[in-house]
KOLNUBA-121780 format. One record per residue: x, y, z of N, C-alpha, C in turn. Coordinates in steps of 0.001 Angstrom, whole numbers, plus 500000, padded with zeros to 6 digits. Layout:
BEGIN
XYZXYZXYZ
...
END
This chain:
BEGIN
372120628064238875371608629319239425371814630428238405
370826631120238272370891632445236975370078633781238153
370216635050238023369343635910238138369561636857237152
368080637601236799368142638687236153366855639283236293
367030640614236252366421641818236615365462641991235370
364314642819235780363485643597234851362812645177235942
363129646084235363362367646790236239361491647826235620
360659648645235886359267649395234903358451650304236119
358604651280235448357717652544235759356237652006235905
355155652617236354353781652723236171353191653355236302
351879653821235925351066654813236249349498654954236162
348850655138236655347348654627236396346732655448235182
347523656870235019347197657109233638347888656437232087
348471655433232270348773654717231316347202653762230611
347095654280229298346043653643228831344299654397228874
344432655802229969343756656456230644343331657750229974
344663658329229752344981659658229360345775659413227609
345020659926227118346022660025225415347041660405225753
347964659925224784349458660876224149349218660836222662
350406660781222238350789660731220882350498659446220094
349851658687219307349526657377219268351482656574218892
352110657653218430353809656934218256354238656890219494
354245657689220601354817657450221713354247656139222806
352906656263222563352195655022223201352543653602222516
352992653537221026353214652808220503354749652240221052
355696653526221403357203653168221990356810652253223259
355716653019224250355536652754225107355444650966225291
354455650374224676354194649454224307355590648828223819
355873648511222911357320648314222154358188647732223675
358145649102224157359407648761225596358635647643226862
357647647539226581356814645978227695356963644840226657
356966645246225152357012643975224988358444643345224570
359750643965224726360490643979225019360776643164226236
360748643922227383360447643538228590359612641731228486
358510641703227973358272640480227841358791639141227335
360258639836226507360556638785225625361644638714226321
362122639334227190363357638981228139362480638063229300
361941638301229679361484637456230771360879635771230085
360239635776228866360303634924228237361659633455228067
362404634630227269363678633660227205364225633309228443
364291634180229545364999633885230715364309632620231551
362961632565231476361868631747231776362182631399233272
362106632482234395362485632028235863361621630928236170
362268630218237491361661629210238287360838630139238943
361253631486239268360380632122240661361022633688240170
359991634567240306360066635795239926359700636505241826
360441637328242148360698638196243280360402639515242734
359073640505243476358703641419242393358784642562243670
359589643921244067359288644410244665358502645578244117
357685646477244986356643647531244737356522648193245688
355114649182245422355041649803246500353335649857246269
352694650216247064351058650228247131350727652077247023
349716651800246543349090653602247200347295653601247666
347691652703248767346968652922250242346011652519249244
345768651091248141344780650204248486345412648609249340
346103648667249597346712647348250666347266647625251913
347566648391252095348360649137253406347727650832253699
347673650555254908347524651726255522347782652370256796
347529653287257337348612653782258524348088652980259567
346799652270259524346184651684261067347835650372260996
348345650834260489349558649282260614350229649090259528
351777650001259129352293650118258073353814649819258257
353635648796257028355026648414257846356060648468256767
357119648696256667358477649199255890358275648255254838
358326646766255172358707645919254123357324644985254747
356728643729253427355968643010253963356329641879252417
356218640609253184356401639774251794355255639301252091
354464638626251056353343638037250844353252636309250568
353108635884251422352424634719250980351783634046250431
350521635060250194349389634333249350349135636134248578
348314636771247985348578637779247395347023637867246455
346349638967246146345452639410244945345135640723244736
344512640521243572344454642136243026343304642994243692
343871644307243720343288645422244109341930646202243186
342253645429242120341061645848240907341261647170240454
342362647727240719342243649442240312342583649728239312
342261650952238537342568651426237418342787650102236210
341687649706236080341163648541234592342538647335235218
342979647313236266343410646110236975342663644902236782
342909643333236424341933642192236449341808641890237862
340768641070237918340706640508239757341681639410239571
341579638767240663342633637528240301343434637478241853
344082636033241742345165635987242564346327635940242019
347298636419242838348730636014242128349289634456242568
349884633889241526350816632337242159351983632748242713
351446632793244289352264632519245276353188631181245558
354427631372245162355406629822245718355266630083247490
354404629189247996354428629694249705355404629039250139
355907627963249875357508627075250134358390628012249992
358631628369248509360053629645248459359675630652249554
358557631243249120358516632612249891358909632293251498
358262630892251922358401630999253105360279631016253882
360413629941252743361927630281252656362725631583252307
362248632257251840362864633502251277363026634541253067
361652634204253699361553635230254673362638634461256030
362681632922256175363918632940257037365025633321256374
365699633017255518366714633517254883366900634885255186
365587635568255247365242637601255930366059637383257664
365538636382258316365647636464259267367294635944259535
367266635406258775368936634938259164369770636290258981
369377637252258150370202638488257849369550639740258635
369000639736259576368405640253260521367248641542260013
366637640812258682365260641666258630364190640385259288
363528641203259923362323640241260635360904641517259937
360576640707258222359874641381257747358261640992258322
357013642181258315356479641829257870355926640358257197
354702639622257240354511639215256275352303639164256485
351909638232254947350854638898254669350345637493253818
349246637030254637348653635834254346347502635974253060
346910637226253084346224637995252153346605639788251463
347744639401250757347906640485250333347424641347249143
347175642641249062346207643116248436346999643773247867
347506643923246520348403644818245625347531645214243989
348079646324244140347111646870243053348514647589241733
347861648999241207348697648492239745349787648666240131
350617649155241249351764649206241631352799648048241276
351636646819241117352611645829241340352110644697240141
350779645057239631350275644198238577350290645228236816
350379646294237035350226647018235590350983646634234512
352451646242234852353299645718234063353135644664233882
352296643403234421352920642182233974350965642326232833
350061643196233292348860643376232288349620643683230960
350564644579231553351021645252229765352214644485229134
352927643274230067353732642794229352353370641296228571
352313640875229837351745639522229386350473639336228952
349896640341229723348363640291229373347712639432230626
348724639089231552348329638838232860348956638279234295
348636638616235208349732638601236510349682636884237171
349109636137236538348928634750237550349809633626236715
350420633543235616350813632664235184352323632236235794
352995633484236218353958633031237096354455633424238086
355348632240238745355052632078240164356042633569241061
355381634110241499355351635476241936355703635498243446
356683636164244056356734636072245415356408637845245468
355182638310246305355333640241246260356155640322247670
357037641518247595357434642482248481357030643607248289
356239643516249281355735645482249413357070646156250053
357280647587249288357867648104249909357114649518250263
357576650385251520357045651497251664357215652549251377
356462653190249796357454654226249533356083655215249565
355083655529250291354457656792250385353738657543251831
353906655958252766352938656453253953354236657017254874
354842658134255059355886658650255806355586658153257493
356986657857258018358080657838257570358469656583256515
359407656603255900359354655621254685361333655001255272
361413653697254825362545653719255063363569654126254373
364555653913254965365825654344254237366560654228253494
366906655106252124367555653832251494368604653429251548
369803653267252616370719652184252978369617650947253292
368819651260254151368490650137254587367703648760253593
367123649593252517366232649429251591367444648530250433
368770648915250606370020648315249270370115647234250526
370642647621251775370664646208252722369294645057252241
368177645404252151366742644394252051367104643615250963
367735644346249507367616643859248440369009643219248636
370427643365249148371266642512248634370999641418250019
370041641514250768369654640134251356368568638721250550
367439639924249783366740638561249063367722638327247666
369056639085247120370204638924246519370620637620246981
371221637267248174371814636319248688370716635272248435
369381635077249077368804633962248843368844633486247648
368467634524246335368680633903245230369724633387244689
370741633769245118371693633299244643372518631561245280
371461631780246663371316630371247143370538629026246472
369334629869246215368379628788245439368681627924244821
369783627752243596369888626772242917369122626891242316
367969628093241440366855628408240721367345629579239978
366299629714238972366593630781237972365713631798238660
366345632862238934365513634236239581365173635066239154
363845635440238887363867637295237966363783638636239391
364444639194238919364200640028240267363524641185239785
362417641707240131361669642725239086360697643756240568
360807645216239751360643646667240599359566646892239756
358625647841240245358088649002239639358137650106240432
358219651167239650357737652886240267358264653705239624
358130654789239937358745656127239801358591656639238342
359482657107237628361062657955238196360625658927238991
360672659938238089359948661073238644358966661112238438
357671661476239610356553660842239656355861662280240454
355020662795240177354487664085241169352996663732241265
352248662624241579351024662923241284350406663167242605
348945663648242794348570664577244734348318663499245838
349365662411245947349789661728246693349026662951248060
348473662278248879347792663022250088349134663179251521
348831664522252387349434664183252995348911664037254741
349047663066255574348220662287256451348251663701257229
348623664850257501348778665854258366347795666608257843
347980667153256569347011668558256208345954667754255288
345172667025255697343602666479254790342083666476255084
341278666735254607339793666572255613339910665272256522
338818665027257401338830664404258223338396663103257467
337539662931256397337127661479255706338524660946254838
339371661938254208339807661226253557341408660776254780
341148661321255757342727660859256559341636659368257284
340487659350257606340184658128257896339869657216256873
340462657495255341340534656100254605341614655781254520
342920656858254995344456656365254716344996655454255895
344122655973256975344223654766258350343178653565258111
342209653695258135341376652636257920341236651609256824
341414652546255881341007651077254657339527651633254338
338693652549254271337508652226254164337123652342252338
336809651327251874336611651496250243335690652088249982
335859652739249031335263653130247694334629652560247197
332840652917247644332045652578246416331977652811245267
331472652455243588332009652720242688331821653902241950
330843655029242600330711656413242099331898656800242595
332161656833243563333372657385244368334416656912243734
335110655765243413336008655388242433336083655661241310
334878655923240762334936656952239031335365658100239390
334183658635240080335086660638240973336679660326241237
336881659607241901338419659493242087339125659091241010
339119658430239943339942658359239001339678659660237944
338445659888237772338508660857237118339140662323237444
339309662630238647339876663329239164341690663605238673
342122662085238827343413662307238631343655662120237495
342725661307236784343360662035234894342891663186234484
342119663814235436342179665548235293343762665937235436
344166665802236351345398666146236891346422665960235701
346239664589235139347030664188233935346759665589232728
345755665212232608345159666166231623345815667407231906
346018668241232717346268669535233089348444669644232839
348486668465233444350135668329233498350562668120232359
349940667503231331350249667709229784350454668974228947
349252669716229854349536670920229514350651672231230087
351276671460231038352116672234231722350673673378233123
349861672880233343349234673238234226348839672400235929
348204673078236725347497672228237385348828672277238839
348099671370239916349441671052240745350689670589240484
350525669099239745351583668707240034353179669134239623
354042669218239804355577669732239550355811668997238213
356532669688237347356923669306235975358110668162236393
358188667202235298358792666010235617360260666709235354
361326665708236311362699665920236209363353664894235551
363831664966234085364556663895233229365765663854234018
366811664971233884367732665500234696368254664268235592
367499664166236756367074663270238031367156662199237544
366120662028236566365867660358235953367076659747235735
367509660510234550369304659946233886369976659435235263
369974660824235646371386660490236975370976658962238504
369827658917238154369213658009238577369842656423238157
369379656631236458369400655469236102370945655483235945
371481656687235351372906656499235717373983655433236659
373829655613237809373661655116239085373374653908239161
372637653494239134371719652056238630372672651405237590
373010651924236507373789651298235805375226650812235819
376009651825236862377232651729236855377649650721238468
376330650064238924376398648924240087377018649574241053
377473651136241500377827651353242699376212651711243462
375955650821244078374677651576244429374889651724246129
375988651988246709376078652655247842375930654191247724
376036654152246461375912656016246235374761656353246711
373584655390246829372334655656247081371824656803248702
372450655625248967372426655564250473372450657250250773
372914658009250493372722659590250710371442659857250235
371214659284249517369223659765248939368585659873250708
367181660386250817366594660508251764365409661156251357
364136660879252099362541661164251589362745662474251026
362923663184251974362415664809251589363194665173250403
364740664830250433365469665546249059364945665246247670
364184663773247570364098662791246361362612663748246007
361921663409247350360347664284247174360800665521246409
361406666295247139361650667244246555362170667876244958
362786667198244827363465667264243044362556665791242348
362182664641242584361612664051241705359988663644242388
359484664378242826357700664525243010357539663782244188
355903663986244633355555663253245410355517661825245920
355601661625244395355878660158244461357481659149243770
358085660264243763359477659858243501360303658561244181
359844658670245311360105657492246649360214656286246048
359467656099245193359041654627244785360153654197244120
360865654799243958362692654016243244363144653369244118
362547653555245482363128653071246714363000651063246349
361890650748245370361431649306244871362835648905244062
363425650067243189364351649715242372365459649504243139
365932650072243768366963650252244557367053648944245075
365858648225245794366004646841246247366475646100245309
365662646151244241365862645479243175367353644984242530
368124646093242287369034646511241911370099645602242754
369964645850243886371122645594245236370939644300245125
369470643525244821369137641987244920370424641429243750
370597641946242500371274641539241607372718641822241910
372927643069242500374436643578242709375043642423244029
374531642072244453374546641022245366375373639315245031
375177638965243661375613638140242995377330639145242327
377363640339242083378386640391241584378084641437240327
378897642296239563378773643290238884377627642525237588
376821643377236861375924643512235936376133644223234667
375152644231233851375188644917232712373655645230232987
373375646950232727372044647037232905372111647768231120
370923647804230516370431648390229329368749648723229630
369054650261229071367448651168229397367025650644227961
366080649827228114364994649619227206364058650919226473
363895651152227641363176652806227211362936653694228331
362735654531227795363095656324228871362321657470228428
361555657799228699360224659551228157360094659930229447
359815660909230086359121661594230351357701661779229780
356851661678230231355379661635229852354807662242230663
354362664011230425354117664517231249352303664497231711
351768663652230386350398663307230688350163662243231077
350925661879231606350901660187232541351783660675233703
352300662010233942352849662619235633353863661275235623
354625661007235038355617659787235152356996659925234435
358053659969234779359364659734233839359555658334233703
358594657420232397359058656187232036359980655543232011
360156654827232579361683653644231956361200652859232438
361820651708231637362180650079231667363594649762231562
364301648981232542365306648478232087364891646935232131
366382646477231372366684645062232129367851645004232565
368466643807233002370223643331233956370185641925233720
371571641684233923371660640433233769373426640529234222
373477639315235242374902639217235912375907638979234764
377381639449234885378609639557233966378729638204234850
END
């Protein structure tokens, strides 16, 4: 039995919006990094938690946590189509093992995850199907969102399974850090776009150009220190990853939506993936984490990082 962690920021303006061609170059550098740890480690079964932004989930039925069974791509933002390799044996095992520790998750015979949960393995491998992938959605934007005690409880439970397996485990997050991009909110919106956050209704593909182009406007503007979104908090990030590093992650547990929203963006929540993540490994016993890489990128509305872990 082995586990080890990989975890990675994302953003749909990655690849979208210019930077600096040296910083995109770091950028890069730190996935393929990331790639060469997951390489050598070569899991039996990779456990990937995420979070969606309302192309797989939506309020007609949103649920905290959902593991996936069978799983494919959302196609968004230069996303490939594809399915992911679902282990439906583990996974299915993974979710009594849920139930023996009294999460009765969710689950999802066709799950639909987009770059939330595929951007990194595009930028680390060049593609999401070669290995065998169990997704956990987690809920980090359609409020109320859960908690994160409850969210370190989720992760040092699929912790325990892995450490049952008798398999080599990667346990791997995406999101955040600090993240501000105009994440909608289901209370104050026109009436079409609050019936696509309940419904699901897609986007034909003018409407999906208008909509992406829209938000690498947003990028565009936040580079410049303009526009809506809130200037990114490094500050936050550190003390974040701080935290993360030093394996007390009950410290967490005082985090809560509105404070995190508040100091690390709209979409800050989404650490809530790491946090599982994290607890999945702290679960086996103290770690060594190392930040691969760390920017702020204020034209990608994202405070980058990658780490990895690996049990002492």
């Amino acid at each position: 039995m082995a586990i080890s962690l990989i975890c990675a920021s994302h953003t749909p303006m990655l690849g979208r919006v210019p930077v600096a061609p040296q910083l995109h170059e770091r950028v890069n550098d730190g996935f393929a990094r990331l790639a060469d740890h997951v390489r050598t480690f070569d899991p039996d079964i990779v456990i990937q938690f995420a979070p969606d932004h309302f192309q797989g989930f939506y309020y007609r039925l949103m649920p905290s946590f959902c593991v996936g069974l069978a799983a494919r791509s959302a196609e968004d933002w230069d996303i490939r189509p594809g399915k992911l390799n679902v282990p439906q044996s583990d996974a299915k095992a993974l979710i009594s093992r849920l139930q023996d520790d009294d999460f009765d998750v969710a689950i999802s015979r066709d799950m639909v995850v987009d770059h939330g949960f595929l951007q990194m393995w595009q930028e680390m491998l060049g593609d999401f199907s070669t290995l065998p992938i169990i997704p956990i959605f987690v809920n980090c934007a359609a409020a109320p969102l859960p908690r994160y005690r409850r969210i370190r409880m989720l992760g040092e439970a699929v912790g325990r399974f892995a450490a049952e397996s008798g398999k080599k485990i990667l346990i791997v997050a995406s999101g955040g850090l600090s993240h501000d991009p105009p994440v909608p909110d289901i209370e104050n919106i026109p009436d079409a776009v609050r019936e696509r956050l309940i419904n699901g209704i897609v986007r034909n593909a003018s409407e999906k150009a208008a909509h992406e182009e829209s938000l690498m406007e947003f990028g565009r503007l936040a580079g410049k220190g303009e526009g809506p979104c809130r200037p990114l908090n490094p500050t936050w990030d550190r003390t974040f990853l701080d935290i993360l590093a030093s394996g007390n992650l009950q410290q967490l547990d005082d985090f809560d939506e509105a404070s995190v929203r508040e100091v690390a963006g709209r979409a800050g929540n989404e650490v809530l993936a790491w946090v599982a993540a994290c607890s999945a490994l702290a679960a086996s016993g103290p770690y060594d984490m190392k930040v691969e890489f760390y920017e702020p990128i204020a034209d990608w509305i994202a405070g980058m990082a990658m780490i990895v872990a690996d049990s002492r």
